[in-house]
C-alpha positions in Angstrom: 0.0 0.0 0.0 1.6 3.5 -1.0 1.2 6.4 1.1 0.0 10.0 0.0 3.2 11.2 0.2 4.8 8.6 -2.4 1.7 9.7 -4.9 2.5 13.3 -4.0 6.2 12.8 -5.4 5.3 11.0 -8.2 3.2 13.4 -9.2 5.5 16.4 -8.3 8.1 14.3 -10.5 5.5 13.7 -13.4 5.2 17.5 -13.3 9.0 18.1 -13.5 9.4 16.1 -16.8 5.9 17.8 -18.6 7.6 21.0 -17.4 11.3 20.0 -18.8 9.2 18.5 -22.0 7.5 21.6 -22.8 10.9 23.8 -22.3 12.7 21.5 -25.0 10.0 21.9 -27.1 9.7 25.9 -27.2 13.6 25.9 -27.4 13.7 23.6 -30.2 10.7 25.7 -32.0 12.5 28.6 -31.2 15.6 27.6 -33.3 14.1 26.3 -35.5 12.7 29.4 -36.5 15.9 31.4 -36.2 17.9 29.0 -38.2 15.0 28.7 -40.5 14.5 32.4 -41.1 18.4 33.0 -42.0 19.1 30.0 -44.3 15.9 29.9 -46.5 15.5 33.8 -46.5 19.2 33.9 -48.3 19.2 37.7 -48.7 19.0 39.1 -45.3 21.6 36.2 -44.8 23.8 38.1 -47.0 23.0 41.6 -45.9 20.9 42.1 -48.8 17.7 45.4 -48.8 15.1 43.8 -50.5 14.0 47.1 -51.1 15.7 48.8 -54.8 18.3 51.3 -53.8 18.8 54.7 -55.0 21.6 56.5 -56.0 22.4 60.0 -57.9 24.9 59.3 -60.7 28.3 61.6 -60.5 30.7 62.6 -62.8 32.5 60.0 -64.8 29.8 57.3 -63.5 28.7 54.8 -66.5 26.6 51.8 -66.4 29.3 49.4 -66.2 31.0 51.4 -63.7 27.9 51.6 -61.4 27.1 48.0 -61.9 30.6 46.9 -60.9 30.8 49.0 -57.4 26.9 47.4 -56.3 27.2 44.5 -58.0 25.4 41.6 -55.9 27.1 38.1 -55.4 27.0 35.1 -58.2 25.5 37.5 -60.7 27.4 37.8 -64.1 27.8 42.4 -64.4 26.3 42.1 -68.1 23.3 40.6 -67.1 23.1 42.8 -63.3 23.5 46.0 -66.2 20.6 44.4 -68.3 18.6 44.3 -64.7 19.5 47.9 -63.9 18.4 49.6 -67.4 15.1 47.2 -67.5 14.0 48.7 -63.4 15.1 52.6 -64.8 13.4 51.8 -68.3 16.7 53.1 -70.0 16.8 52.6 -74.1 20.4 53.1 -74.1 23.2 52.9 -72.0 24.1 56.5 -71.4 23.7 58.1 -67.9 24.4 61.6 -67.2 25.4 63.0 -63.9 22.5 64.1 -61.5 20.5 61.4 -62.9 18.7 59.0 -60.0 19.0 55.0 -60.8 17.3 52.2 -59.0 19.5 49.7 -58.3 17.5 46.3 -58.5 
């Protein structure tokens, strides 16, 4: 025959592990979502705006010039200068000074 205060510790020590259980489980969603966020959302990974960013062309600036100093990773220049006249709807590849791009 078991006495109240073995059923009281078992159930004080059942309450320990549901306790324990749940904090392993809110740590391990937690991670997850902090190691999820920064690998499958690449470009905040890589310090990327995901916002266009403007910029006022100077003297001496050209397309390929401008392409070369923002130039994002594994992106080939001719195609990131290709990007950059489509998002300013440029015919041609002359910029003049004063003139505000969108960099995509």
């Amino acid at each position: 025959m078991k006495t109240l205060a073995a059923y009281s510790y078992k159930r004080k020590r059942r309450q320990k592990k549901v306790i324990k259980l749940i904090k392993i489980i809110l740590f391990c969603t937690l991670w997850l979502g902090v190691t999820g966020s920064i690998f499958f959302n690449n470009n905040i990974a890589r310090g990327e705006d995901h916002f266009p960013q403007t910029i006022i062309v100077e003297e001496g600036d050209t397309l390929w010039t401008l392409a070369e100093r923002y130039l994002p990773d594994k992106i080939d220049i001719r195609t990131y200068i290709q990007q950059i006249k489509k998002h300013n709807q440029l015919e041609g590849s002359l910029v003049y000074p004063g003139q505000l791009l969108e960099l995509p």
